[in-house]
C-alpha positions in Angstrom: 10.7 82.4 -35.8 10.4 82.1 -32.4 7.7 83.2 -30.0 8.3 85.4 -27.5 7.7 83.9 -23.8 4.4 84.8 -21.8 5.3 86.2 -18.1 4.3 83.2 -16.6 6.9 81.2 -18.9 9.7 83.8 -17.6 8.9 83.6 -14.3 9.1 79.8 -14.5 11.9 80.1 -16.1 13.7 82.2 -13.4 12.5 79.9 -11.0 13.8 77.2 -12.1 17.3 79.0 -12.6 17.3 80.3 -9.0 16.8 76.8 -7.7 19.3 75.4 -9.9 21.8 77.7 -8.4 21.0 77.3 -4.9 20.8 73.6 -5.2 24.7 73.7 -6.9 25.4 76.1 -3.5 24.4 74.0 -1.0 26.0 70.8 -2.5 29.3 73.2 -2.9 28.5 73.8 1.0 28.6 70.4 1.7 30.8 69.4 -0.6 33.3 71.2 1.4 31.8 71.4 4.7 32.7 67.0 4.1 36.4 67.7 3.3 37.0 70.2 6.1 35.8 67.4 8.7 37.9 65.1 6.9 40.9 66.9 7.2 40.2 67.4 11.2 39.2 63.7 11.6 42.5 63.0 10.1 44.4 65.4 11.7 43.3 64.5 15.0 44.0 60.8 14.3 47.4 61.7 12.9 48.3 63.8 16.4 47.0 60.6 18.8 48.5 58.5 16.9 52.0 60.3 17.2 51.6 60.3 20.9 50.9 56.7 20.6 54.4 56.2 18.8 55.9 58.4 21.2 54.7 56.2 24.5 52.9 59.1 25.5 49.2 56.7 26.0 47.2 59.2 28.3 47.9 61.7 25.9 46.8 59.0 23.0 43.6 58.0 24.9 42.4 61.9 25.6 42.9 62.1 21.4 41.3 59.3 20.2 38.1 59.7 22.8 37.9 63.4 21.6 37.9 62.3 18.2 35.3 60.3 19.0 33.4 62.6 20.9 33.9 64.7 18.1 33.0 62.9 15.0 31.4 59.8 16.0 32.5 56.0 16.7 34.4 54.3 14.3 36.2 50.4 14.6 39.8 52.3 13.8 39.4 55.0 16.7 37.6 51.8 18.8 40.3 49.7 18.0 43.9 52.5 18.2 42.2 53.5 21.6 41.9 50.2 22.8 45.3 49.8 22.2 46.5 53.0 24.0 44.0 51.5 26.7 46.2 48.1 27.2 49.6 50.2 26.7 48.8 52.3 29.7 47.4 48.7 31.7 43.9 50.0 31.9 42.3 46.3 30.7 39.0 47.3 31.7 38.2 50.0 28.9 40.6 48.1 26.4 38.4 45.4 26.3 35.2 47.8 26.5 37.0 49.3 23.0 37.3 45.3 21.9 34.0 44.5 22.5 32.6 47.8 20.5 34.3 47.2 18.0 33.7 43.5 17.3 30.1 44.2 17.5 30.5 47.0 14.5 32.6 44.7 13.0 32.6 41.3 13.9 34.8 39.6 11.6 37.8 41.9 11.8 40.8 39.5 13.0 43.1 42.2 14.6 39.9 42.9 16.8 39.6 39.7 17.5 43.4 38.5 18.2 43.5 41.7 20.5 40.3 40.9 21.9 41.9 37.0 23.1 45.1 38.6 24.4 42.9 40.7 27.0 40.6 37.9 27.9 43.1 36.1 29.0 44.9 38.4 31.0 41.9 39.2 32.9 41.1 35.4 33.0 44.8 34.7 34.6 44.2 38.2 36.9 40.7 36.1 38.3 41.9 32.8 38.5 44.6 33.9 40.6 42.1 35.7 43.0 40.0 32.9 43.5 42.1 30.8 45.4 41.1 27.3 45.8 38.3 27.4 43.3 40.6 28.7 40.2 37.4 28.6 38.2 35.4 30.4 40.5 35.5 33.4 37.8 36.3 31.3 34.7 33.8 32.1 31.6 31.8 28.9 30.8 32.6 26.7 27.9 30.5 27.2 25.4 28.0 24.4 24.1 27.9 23.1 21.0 24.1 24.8 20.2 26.1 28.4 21.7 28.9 27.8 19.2 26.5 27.5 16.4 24.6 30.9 17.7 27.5 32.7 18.0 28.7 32.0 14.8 25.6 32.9 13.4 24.5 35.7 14.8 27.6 37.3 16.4 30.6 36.4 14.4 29.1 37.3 11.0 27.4 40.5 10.0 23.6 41.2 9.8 24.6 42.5 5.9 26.2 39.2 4.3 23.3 37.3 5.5 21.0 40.0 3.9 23.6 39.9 0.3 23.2 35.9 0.7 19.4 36.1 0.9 19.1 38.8 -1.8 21.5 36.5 -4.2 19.0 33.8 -3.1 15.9 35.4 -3.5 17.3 36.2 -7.8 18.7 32.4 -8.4 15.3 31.3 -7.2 13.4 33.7 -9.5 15.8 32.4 -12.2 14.4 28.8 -11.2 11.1 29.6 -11.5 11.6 31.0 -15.0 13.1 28.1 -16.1 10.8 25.6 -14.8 7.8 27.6 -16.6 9.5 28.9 -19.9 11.9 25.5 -20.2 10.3 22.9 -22.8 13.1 20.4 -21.3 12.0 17.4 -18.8 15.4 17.9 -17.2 15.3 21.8 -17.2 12.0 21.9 -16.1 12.7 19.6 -12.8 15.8 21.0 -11.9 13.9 24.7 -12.4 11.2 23.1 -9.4 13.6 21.9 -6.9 16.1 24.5 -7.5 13.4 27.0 -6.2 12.4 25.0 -3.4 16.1 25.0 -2.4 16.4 28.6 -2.9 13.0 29.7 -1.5 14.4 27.5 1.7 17.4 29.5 1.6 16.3 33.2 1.0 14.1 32.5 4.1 17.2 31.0 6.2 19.4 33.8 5.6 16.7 36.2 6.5 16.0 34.5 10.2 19.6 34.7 10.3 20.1 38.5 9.7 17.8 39.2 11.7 19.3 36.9 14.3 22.5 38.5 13.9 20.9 42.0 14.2 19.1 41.3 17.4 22.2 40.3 19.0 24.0 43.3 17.9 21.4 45.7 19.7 21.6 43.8 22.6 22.2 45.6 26.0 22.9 42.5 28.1 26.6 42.6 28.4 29.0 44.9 30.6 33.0 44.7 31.8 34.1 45.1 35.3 36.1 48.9 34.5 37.2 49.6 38.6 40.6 48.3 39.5 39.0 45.6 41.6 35.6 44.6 42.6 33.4 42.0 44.0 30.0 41.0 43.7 27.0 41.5 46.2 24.5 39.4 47.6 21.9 41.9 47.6 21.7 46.4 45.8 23.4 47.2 49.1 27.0 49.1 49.6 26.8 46.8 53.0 25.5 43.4 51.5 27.8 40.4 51.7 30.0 39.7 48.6 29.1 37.1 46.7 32.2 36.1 44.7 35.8 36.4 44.5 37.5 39.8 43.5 37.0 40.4 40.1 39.8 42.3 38.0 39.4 45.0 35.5 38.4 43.7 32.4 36.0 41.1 33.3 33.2 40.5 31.3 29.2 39.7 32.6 25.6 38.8 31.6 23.0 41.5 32.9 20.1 39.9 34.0 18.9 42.6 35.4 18.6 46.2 36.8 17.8 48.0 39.8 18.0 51.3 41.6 20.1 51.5 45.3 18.8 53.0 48.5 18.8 56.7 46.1 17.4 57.3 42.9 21.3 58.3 41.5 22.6 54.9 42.6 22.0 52.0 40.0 22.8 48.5 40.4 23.4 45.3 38.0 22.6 41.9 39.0 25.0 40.1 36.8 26.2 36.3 36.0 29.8 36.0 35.7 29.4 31.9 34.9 26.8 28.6 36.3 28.7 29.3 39.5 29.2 32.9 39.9 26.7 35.4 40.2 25.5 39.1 42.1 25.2 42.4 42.4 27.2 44.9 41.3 27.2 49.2 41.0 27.2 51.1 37.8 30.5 53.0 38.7 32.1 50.1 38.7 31.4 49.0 34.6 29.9 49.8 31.9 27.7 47.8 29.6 29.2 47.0 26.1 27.7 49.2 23.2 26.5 48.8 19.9 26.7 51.9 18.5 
């Protein structure tokens, strides 16, 4: 026989039921509020990307930044804007979309293979405005110790170092077992270097997300996004250019930032190469972003 509950066990009871039920609400809220948005994100992609088809790019490139706007940066609306950006000869953002995009996803090919065709257009665009000194504008070459970095820290995620330091972190726990727990000579030595290996390695692929990290959060780059520009000697509309015209599209080291003769008017001083270097206004680039 069963005993009847107190008032306290009821009202527990009730409780508990009229949580469960507005917990199972606001998931259905959710739930659906998740699909709706999916169906507009797709929507929206579907309709730029139509436009795209249909050679209509301004149209294209007022979709894809609304989506965007809308629903947050993504590497396919980076990347399908980009590409509306070089159809309609605006280099400038096209590589600004590039550069976004490899830094969310740095190992992604297409970016990349897009990312070479607009360097070089912009690199042909400068060399032909600098007119004795065709290298006046030219990015350096890279050295051997700025290969290594970039391949490091820029050309492979944050994440896969972090997987490759967690896998490292278990085979040297494994090690460790095996060098206590083993009764073998054999087992037991291979169990002691092993985790001196691994122990070496779980703490080289953590310097190295973190490496990789820091240089996606960097703020030191930007692209030249006017139709033509050329760099300053000093944060003065009336300074002395420093350098050759520089095309749309070209890329630069901030090294550092400073306000004009009012407080709205902000300047870069930014290295195009060794050779090439200045001053140059915020309306005419934008610094790369990372997020």
């Amino acid at each position: 026989m069963k005993m009847p509950l107190s008032k306290t066990e009821k009202m527990m009871r009730n409780k508990s039921f009229c949580i469960s039920i507005l917990l199972a609400a606001l998931i259905l809220v959710f739930s659906t509020s998740a699909k709706a948005q999916e169906k507009t994100v797709a929507a929206q992609a579907s309709a730029a990307e139509i436009s795209y088809n249909e050679g209509n790019y301004s149209n294209a490139i007022s979709l894809y930044e609304e989506l965007i706007k809308n629903h947050g940066v993504s590497v396919p609306s980076l990347f399908n804007l980009g590409n509306a950006y070089v159809r309609s000869g605006n280099l400038g953002k096209a590589r600004l979309c590039y550069e976004h995009a490899k830094r969310l996803s740095p190992d992604d090919g297409r970016i990349e293979n897009n990312l070479a065709y607009v360097s070089s257009k912009v690199d042909d665009a400068n060399a032909a405005n600098s007119g004795k000194d065709k290298n006046a504008l030219a990015p350096d070459s890279p050295s051997f110790f700025d290969s290594v970095y970039d391949s490091i820290a820029v050309e492979t995620p944050s994440n896969r170092w972090a997987v490759l330091a967690a896998v490292s972190f278990i085979l040297l726990i494994a090690a460790i077992a095996t060098y206590i727990f083993s009764s073998n000579v054999t087992a037991r030595k291979v169990g002691f270097f092993g985790s001196m290996g691994f122990l070496a390695l779980a703490g080289l692929f953590i310097a190295f997300s973190f490496m990789s990290a820091k240089a996606f959060e960097r703020q030191d780059e930007g692209i030249v996004t006017s139709f033509k520009t050329s760099l300053l000697s000093s944060p003065d509309a009336d300074a002395k250019t420093s350098s050759p015209p520089l095309v749309q599209g070209t890329k630069f080291h901030i090294e550092e930032t400073s306000l004009g003769k009012s407080e709205e008017e902000k300047w870069y001083r930014v290295r195009i190469n060794s050779k090439t270097g200045g001053w140059i206004r915020s309306t005419d680039c934008e610094p790369i972003k990372s997020e």
